[in-house]
C-alpha positions as CSV (number, residue, x, y, z in Angstrom):
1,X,64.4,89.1,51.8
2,X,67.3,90.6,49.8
3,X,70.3,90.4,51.8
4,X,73.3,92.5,49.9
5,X,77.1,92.4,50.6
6,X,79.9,93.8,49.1
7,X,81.9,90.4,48.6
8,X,80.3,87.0,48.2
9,X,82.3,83.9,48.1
10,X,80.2,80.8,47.2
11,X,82.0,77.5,49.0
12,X,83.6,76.6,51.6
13,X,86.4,74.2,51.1
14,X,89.6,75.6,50.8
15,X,89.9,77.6,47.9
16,X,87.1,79.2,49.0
17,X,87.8,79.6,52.5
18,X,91.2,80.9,51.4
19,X,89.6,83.3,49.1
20,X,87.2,85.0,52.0
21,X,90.6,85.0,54.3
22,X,92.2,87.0,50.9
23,X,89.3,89.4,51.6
24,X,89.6,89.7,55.1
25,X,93.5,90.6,54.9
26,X,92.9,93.3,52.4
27,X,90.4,94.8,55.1
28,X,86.9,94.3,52.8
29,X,84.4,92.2,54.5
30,X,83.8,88.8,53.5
31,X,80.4,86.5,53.4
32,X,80.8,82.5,52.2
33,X,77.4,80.8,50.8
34,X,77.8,76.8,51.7
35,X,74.8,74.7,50.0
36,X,76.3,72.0,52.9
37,X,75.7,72.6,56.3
38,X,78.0,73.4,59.4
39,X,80.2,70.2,60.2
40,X,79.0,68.4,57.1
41,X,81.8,64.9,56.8
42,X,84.9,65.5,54.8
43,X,85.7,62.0,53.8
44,X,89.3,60.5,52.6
45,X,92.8,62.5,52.1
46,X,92.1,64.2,49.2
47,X,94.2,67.1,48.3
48,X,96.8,66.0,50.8
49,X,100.4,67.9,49.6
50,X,101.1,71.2,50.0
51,X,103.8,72.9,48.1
52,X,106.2,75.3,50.3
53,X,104.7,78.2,47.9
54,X,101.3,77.7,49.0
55,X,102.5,77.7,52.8
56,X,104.1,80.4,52.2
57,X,101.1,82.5,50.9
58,X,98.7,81.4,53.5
59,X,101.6,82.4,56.0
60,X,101.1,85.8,54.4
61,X,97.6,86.1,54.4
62,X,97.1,84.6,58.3
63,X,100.2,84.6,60.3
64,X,100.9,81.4,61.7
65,X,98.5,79.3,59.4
66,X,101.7,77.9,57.0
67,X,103.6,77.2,59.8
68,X,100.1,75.0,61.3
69,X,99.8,73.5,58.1
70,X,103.3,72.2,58.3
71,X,103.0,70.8,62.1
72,X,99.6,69.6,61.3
73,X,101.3,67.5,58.4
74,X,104.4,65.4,57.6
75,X,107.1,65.9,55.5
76,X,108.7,62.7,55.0
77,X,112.3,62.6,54.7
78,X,112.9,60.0,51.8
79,X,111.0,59.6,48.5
80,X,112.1,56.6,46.1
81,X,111.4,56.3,42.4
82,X,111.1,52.0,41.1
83,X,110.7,51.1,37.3
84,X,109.6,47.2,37.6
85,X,110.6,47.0,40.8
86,X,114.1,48.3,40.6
87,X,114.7,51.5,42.3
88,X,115.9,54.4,40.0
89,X,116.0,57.5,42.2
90,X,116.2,58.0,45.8
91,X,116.4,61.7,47.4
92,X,116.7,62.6,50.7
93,X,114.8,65.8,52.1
94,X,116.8,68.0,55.0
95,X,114.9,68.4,58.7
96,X,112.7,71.3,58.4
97,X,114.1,73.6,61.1
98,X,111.4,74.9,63.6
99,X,110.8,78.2,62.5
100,X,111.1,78.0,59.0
101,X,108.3,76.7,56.2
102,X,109.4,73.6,55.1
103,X,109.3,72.4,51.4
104,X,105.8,70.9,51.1
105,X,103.3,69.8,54.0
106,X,101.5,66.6,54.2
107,X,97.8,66.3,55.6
108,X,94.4,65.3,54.9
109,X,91.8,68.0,53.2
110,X,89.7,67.7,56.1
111,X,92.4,68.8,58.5
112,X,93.2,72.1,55.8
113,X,89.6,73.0,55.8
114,X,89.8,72.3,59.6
115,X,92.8,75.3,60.2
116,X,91.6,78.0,57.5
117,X,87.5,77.8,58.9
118,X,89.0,78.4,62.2
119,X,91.5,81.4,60.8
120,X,88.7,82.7,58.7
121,X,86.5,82.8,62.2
122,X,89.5,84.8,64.2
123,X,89.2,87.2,60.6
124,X,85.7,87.9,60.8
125,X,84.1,85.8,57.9
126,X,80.6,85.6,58.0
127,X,79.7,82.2,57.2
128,X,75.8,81.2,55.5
129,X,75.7,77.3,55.6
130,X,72.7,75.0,54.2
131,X,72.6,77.6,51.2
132,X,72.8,76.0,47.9
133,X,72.5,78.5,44.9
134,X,70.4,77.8,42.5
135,X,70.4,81.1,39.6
136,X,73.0,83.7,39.5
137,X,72.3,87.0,36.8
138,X,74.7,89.9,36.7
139,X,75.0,93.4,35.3
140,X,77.4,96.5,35.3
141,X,76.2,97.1,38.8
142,X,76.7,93.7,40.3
143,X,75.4,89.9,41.0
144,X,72.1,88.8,42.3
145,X,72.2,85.1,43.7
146,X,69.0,82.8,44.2
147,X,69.0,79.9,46.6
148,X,66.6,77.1,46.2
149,X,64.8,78.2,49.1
150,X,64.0,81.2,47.2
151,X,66.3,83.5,49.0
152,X,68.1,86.4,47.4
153,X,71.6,87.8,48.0
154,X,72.9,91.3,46.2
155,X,77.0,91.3,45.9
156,X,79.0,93.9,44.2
157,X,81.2,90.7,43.1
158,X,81.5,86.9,43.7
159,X,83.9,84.6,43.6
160,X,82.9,81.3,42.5
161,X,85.1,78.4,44.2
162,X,82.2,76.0,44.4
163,X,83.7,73.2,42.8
164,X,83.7,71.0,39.3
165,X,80.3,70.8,39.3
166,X,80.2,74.8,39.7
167,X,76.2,76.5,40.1
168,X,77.8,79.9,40.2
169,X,80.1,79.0,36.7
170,X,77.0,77.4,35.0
171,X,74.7,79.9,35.8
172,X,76.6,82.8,34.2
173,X,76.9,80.7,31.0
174,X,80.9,80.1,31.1
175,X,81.8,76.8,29.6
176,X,85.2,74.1,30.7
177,X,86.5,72.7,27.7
178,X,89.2,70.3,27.0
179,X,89.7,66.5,27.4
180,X,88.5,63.7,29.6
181,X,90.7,61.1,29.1
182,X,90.0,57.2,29.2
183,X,92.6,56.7,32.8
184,X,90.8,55.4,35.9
185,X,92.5,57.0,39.1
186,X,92.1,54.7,42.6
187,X,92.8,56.7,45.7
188,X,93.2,54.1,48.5
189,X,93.5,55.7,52.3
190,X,94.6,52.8,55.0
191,X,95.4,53.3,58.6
192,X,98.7,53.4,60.2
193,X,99.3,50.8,62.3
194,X,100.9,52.2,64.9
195,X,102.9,49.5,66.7
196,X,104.3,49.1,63.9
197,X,104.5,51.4,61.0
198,X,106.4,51.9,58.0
199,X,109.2,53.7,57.2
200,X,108.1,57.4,56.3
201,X,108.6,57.5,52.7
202,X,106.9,58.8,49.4
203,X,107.5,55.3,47.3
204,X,106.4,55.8,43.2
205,X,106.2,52.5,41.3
206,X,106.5,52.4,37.4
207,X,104.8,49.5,36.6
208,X,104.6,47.6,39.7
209,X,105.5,43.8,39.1
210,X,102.9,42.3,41.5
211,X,100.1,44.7,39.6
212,X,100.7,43.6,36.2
213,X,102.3,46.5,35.0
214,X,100.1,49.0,37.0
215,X,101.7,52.1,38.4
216,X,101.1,52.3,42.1
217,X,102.1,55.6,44.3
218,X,102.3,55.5,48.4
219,X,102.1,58.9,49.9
220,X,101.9,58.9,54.1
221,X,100.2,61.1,56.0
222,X,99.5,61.7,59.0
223,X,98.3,58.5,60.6
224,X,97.8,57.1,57.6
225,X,98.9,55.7,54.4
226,X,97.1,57.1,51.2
227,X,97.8,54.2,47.8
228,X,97.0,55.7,44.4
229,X,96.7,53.2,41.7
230,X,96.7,54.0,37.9
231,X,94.3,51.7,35.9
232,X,95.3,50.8,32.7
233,X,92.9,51.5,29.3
234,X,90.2,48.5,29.7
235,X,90.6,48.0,33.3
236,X,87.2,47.9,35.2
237,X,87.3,50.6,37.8
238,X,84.6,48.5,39.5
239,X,86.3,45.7,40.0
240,X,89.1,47.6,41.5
241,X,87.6,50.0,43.2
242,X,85.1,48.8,45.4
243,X,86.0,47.6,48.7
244,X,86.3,44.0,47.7
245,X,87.9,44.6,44.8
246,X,90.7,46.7,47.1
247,X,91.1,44.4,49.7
248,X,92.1,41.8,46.6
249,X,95.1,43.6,45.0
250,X,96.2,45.8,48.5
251,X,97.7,42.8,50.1
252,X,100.3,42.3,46.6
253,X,101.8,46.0,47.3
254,X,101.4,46.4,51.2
255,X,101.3,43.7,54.2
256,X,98.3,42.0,54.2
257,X,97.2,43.7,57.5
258,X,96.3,47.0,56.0
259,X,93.6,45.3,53.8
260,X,91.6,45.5,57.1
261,X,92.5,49.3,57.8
262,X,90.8,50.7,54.5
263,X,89.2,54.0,55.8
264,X,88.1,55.5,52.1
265,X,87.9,54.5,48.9
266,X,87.3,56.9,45.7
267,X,87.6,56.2,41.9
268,X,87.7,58.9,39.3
269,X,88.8,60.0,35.5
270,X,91.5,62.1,34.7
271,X,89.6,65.8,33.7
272,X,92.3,68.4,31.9
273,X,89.8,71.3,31.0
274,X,90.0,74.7,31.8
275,X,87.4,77.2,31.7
276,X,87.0,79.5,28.6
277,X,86.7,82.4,30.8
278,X,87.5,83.4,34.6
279,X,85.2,85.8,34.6
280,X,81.5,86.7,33.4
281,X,80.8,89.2,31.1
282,X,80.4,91.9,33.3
283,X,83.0,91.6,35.1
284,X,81.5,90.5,38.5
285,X,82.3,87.2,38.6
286,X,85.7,85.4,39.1
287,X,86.2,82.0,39.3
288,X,89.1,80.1,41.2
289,X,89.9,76.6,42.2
290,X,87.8,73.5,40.5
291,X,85.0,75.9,39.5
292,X,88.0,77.2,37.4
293,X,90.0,73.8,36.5
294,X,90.4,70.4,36.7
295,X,93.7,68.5,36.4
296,X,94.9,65.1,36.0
297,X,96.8,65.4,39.4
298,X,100.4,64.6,39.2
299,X,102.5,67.6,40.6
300,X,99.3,68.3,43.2
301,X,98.0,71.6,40.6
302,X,94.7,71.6,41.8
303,X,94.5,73.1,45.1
304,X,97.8,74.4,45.1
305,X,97.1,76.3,42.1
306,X,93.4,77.2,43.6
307,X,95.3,78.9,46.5
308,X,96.5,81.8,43.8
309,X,93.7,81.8,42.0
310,X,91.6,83.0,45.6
311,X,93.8,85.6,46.2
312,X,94.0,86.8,43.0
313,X,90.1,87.3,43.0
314,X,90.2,88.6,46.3
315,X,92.8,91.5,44.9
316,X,91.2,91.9,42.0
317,X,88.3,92.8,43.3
318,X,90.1,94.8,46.2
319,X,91.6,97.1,43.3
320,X,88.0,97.4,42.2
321,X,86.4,98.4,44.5
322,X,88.9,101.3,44.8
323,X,87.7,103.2,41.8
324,X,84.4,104.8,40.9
325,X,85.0,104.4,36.9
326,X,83.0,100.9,36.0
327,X,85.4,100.7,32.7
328,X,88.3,100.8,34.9
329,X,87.1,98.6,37.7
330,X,86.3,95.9,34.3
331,X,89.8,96.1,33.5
332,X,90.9,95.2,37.0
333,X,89.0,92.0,37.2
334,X,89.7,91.0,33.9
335,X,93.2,91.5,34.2
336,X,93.2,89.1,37.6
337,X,90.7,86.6,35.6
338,X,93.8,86.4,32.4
339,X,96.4,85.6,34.8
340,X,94.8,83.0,36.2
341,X,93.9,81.3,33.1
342,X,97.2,81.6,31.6
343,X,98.1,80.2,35.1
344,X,95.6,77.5,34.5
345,X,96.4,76.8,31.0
346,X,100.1,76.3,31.9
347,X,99.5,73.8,34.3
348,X,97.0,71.8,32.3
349,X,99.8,71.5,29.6
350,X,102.5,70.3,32.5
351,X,99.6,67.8,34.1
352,X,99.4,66.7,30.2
353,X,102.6,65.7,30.2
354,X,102.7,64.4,33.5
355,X,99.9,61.9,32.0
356,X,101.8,61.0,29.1
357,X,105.3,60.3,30.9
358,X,103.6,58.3,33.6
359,X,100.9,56.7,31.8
360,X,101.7,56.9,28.1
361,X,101.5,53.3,26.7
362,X,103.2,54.4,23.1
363,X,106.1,52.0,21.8
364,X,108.1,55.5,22.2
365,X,107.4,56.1,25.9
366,X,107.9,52.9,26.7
367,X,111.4,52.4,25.1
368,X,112.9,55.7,26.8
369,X,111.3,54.6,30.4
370,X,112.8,51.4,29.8
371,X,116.0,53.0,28.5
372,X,116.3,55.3,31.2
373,X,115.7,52.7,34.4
374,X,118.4,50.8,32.5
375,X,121.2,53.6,32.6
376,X,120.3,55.5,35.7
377,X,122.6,53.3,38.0
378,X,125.7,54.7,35.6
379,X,123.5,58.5,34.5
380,X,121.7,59.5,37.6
381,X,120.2,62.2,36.0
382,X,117.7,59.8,33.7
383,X,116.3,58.3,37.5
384,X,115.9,61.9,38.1
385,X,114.1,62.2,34.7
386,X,112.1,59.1,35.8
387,X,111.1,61.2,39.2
388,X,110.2,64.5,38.4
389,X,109.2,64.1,34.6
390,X,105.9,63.5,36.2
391,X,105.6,66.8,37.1
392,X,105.7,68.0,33.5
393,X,107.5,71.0,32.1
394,X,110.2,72.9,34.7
395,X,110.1,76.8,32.6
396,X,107.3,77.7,34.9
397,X,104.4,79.9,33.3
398,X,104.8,83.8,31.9
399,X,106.1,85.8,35.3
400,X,103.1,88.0,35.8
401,X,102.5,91.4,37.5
402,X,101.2,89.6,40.8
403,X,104.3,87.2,40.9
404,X,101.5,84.6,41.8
């Protein structure tokens, strides 16, 4: 049976949830395709931080959702920079007052998914679960998707925001291109003890001295402690990755207790590619979050960049639908799909250099790390360097008509 809607968003984690909630707050109506079914498990933290601009544009689009991401999520009030175990930056964050978004949130992915399904169900989203997509074709007019059970949905347009491993992207022939580097990424989440926690602080360590040189990152949460771990080129992700494996080296950075309050364990390679194109080639398409992108994720890009890149779809398509000239409706959604690569392509380049400040093992990178730990008790700006470097280049990309 051919089912047709206007507007069909194909995932629903968060870019895509925020992307039907875009819809929904421009007044068009709003269907979400989920090859997972209703209540499937979220494991692990995943994208846990939340900058203040990304509360602030869910704020816009649902009243009251920024502000529920902040009380849902910590910020922690300290955040310390080491270099070989010496500390070489220490920043204090003001007390969010009550009624204002605070500078970043901190919560697990399951809990985000968790407050924007049940926004998008006060908005009116019509939600499809247990439909994975299996062929998507499009023309001037619009999009015809196929599920593998041989179902067959009709759109005008669709945003794709199912993922890195994208069916909508692959079907329509668009093609990621740029690096996959060597790095092996541990995320570690451990249970709070809480009779006795620790101090609420984001603690980075450049080359930790009980790791061997390893970079090691705590970030809390709520309940919990999430431990990122940078491999080095050679490591075996196996051997440090598995449970065993994390139960061996967890006790040299944390008390020995948390070794036995691992709730989630995942292992991964740093991606930096961006897709060629945003959109298909007739312009009924638009991709957003990791159907778009993947980062290496220093500075948190990827979700917080998928945000913009769901309600920039949504408006492009809004502006679309508005006029009855196809050449003028193309130009709309192309115009939305450029901005977000540029977007895309800027943050890539500042994740790049995130990698190389953090991770580069060159004789040069080394020497002014090593240069800048040992002068930032007497030039606090170089432990500031050592901080935020990480989070690559500070210019920002072009200012664009969306201000997105």
């Amino acid at each position: 049976m051919n089912q047709h809607r206007p507007v069909v968003v194909v995932g629903a984690g968060p870019v895509g949830l925020t992307a039907a909630l875009a819809l929904r707050s421009l007044g068009m109506p709003a269907t979400v395709l989920e090859a997972e079914r209703e209540g499937r498990p979220r494991p692990g933290s995943r994208a846990i931080y939340i900058h203040k601009a990304t509360l602030t544009l869910l704020e816009e689009l649902s009243p009251g959702l920024g502000h529920a991401f902040a009380k849902h999520g910590l910020v922690w009030p300290i955040k310390r920079t080491l270099f070989q175990g010496q500390e070489v930056y220490m920043k204090k964050y003001d007390t969010p007052k009550p009624n204002e978004i605070p500078p970043f949130s901190s919560l697990p992915q399951n809990v985000i998914e968790s407050l924007l399904y049940q926004a998008c169900l006060e908005a009116g989203v019509e939600f499809e679960w247990g439909t994975p997509i299996k062929d998507v074709k499009t023309d001037e007019n619009g999009a015809t998707l196929t599920t593998k059970s041989g179902a067959v949905w009709t759109a005008d347009y669709v945003i794709a925001a199912d993922g890195a491993r994208s069916a909508v992207r692959k079907a329509v022939g668009i093609e990621m291109e740029g690096p996959r580097t060597n790095d092996f990424f541990l995320v570690v989440d451990v249970k709070e003890d809480e009779d006795n926690p620790l101090p609420l602080e984001r603690i980075f360590h450049y080359q930790h001295p009980a790791m061997s040189g390893r970079n090691v990152m705590f970030v809390p949460f709520a309940g919990h402690w999430r431990v990122d771990l940078q491999l080095l080129e050679g490591d075996d992700a196996e051997e440090y990755g598995g449970i065993e494996g994390v139960k061996k080296w967890l006790p040299r950075v944390m008390d020995a207790k948390y070794a036995d309050r691992i709730t989630w364990v995942s292992t991964y390679q740093f991606y930096q590619v961006v897709a060629k194109s945003f959109t298909d080639s007739n312009k009924r398409v638009l991709l957003a979050g990791e159907a778009a992108h993947l980062f290496a994720p220093f500075g948190a890009r990827g979700l917080n960049s998928g945000v913009p890149d769901a309600i920039i779809a949504a408006k492009s398509i809004y502006a679309a639908s508005q006029v009855t000239d196809l050449v003028a409706a193309s130009d709309m959604i192309t115009a939305g799909a450029e901005e977000r690569r540029i977007a895309a392509l800027y943050n890539r380049d500042a994740s790049s250099t995130a990698l190389e400040h953090i991770q580069g093992n060159s004789a040069y990178m080394n020497m002014k790390r090593e240069i800048a730990a040992s002068l930032s008790p007497i030039v606090p700006r170089l432990g500031r360097w050592l901080d935020e470097g990480p989070y690559g280049p500070k210019s920002g990309p072009p200012q664009l008509s969306t201000k997105y």
